[in-house]
ZALODO-69372 format. One record per residue (C-alpha): x, y, z; residue in one letter. Coordinates in steps of 0.05 Angstrom, whole numbers, padded with zeros to 5 digits, always signed. Layout:
XYZA;...
end
This chain:
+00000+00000+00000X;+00033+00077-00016X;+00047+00113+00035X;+00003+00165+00061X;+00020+00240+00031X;+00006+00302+00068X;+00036+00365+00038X;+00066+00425+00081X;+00086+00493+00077X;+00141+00522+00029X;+00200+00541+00058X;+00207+00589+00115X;+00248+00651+00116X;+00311+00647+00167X;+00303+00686+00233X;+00349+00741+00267X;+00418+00707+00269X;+00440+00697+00333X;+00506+00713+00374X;+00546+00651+00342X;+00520+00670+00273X;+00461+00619+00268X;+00404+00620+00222X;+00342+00602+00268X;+00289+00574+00220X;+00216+00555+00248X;+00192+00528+00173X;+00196+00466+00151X;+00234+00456+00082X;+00183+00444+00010X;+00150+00384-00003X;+00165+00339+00055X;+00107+00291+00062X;+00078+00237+00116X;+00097+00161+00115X;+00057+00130+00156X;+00098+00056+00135X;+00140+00031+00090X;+00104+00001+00018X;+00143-00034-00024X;+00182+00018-00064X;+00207+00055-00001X;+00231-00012+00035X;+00273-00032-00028X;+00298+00042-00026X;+00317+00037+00048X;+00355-00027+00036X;+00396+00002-00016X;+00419+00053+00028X;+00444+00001+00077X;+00480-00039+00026X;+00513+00016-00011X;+00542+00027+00060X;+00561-00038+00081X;+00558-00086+00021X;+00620-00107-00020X;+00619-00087-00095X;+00585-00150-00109X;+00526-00148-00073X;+00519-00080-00086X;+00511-00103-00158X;+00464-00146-00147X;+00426-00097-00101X;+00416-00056-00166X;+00400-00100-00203X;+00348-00119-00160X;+00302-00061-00147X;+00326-00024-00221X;+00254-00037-00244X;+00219-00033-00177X;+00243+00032-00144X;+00241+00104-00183X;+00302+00106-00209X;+00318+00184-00194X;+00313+00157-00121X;+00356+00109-00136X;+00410+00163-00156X;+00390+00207-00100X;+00411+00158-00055X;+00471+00126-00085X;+00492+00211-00085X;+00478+00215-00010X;+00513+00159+00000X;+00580+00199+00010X;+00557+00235+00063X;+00556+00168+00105X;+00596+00119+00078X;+00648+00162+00037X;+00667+00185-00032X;+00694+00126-00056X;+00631+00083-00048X;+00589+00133-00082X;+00627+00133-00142X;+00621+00051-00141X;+00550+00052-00129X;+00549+00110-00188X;+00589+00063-00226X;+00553+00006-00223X;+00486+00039-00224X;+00507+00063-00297X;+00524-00013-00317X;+00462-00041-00287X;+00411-00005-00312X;+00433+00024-00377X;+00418+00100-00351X;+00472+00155-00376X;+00486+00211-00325X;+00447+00277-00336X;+00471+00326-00376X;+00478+00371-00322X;+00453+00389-00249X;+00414+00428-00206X;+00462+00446-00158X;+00515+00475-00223X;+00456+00526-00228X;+00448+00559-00160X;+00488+00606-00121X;+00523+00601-00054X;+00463+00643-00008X;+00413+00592-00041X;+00449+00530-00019X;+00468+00566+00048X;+00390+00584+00064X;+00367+00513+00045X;+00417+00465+00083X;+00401+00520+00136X;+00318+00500+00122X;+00332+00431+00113X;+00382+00419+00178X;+00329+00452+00223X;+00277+00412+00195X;+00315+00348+00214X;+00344+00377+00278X;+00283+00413+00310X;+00293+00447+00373X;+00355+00421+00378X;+00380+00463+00316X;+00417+00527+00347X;+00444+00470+00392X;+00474+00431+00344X;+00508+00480+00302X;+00544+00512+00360X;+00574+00446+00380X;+00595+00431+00307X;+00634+00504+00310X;+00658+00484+00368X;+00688+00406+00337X;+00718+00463+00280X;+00677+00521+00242X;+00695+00481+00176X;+00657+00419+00193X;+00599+00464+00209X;+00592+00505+00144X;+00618+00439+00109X;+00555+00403+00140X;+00510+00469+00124X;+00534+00484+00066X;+00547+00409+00032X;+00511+00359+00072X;+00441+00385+00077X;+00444+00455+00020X;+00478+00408-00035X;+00454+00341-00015X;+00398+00335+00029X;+00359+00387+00011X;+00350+00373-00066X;+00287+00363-00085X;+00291+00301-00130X;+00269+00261-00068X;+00229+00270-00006X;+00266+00292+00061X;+00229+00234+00096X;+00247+00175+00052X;+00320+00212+00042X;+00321+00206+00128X;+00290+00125+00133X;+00350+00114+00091X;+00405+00162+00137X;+00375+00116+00187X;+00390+00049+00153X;+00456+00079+00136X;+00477+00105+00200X;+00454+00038+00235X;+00491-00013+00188X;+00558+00034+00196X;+00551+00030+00279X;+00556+00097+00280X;+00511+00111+00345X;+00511+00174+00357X;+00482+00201+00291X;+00432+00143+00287X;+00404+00181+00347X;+00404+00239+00312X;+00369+00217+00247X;+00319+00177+00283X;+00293+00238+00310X;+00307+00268+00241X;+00267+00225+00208X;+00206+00233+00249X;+00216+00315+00247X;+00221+00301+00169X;+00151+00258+00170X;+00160+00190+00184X;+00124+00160+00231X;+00142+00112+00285X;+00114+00057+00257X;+00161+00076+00187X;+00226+00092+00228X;+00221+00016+00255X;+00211-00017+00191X;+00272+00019+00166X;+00307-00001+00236X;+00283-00081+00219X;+00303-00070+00147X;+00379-00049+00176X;+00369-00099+00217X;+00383-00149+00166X;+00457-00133+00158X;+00478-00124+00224X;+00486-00170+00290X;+00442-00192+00345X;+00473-00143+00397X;+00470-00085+00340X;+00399-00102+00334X;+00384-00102+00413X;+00423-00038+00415X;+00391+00004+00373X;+00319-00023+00397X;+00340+00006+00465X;+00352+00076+00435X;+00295+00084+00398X;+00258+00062+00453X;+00289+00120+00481X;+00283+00161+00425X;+00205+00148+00432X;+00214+00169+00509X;+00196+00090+00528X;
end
């Protein structure tokens, strides 16, 4: 069964900046919708994302190959592009690589983000990383500046302007896979994260664990206990 689709408001304008030079943003970004569970599409989707992180080049291949005709295949793209935001460069240009072998497709003669200017990118990573974030926003970006200002404007400016925030693919789907991505990599702290992300983004609970049982698949029985326990705390259970 599709998911459930509620459309929101466009995006908001940023707020007075504050003392750390913050953009505090109280809209959510355009187009994000509701998933109230996963249908078929989005599960194949979700375990893409958790192979391209995890899976040798082999069954990455055959991952494509798999859902090629069964998942839109500007999703597909989408996510193998994410993909070096979590599991590095070079398996993104694998995936890319093998994505162009499997299913025939030649790259686009050009791109979105060639077209827009720094400000727009800045304003919607700022959109789309308070969306994700919620209250915990201003938070967030003051502890990044505090890790180094670079990571911060890199994560601004590259991970949520450049990548996250283009519109080729919902924000919600684009999180159910961070989530799958960030669970199969062990990386615990910004599983936490994204599993509030992806409910701020419009996933509901009942989505967020199918794409936890779908990670689930590709990691051990402790992983799996673990990251049960946080998002039962996540859920504030």
């Amino acid at each position: 069964m599709a998911p459930s689709v509620l459309q929101r408001d466009g995006p908001g304008e940023p707020q007075d900046r504050d003392g750390d030079g913050v953009h505090l943003v109280t809209h959510p970004v355009a187009t994000t919708i509701t998933i109230h569970r996963l249908d078929q599409e989005t599960t194949a989707l979700v375990r893409l994302s958790a192979v391209l992180t995890c899976g040798s080049e082999s069954e990455i291949r055959a991952r494509l190959s798999s859902v090629h005709t069964l998942v839109n295949p500007e999703w597909i793209e989408e996510v193998i592009l994410q993909t070096y935001l979590f599991a590095g460069f070079p398996r993104a240009l694998n995936a890319a690589r093998e994505w162009r072998r499997v299913s025939g497709r030649r790259a686009p003669a050009g791109d979105e983000s060639l077209r827009v200017d720094e400000e727009f990118t800045r304003r919607r990573g700022e959109e789309t990383c308070a969306t994700v974030y919620g209250a915990s926003y201003a938070r967030l970006r003051v502890n990044i500046k505090a890790l180094h200002p670079a990571l911060d404007a890199w994560m601004i400016d590259d991970g949520y302007g450049k990548v996250l925030g283009r519109p080729q693919l919902d924000l919600a789907r684009r999180e159910l896979c961070v989530v799958a991505a960030c669970a199969v990599a062990r990386q615990d702290r910004q599983l936490h994260s994204h599993l509030h992300g992806a409910r701020h983004a419009g996933a509901s609970d009942d989505a967020v664990a199918d794409a936890l049982q779908v990670a689930g698949e590709f990691i051990n029985a402790a992983d799996v206990m673990r990251y049960r326990a946080l998002w039962a705390r996540v859920r504030g259970k």
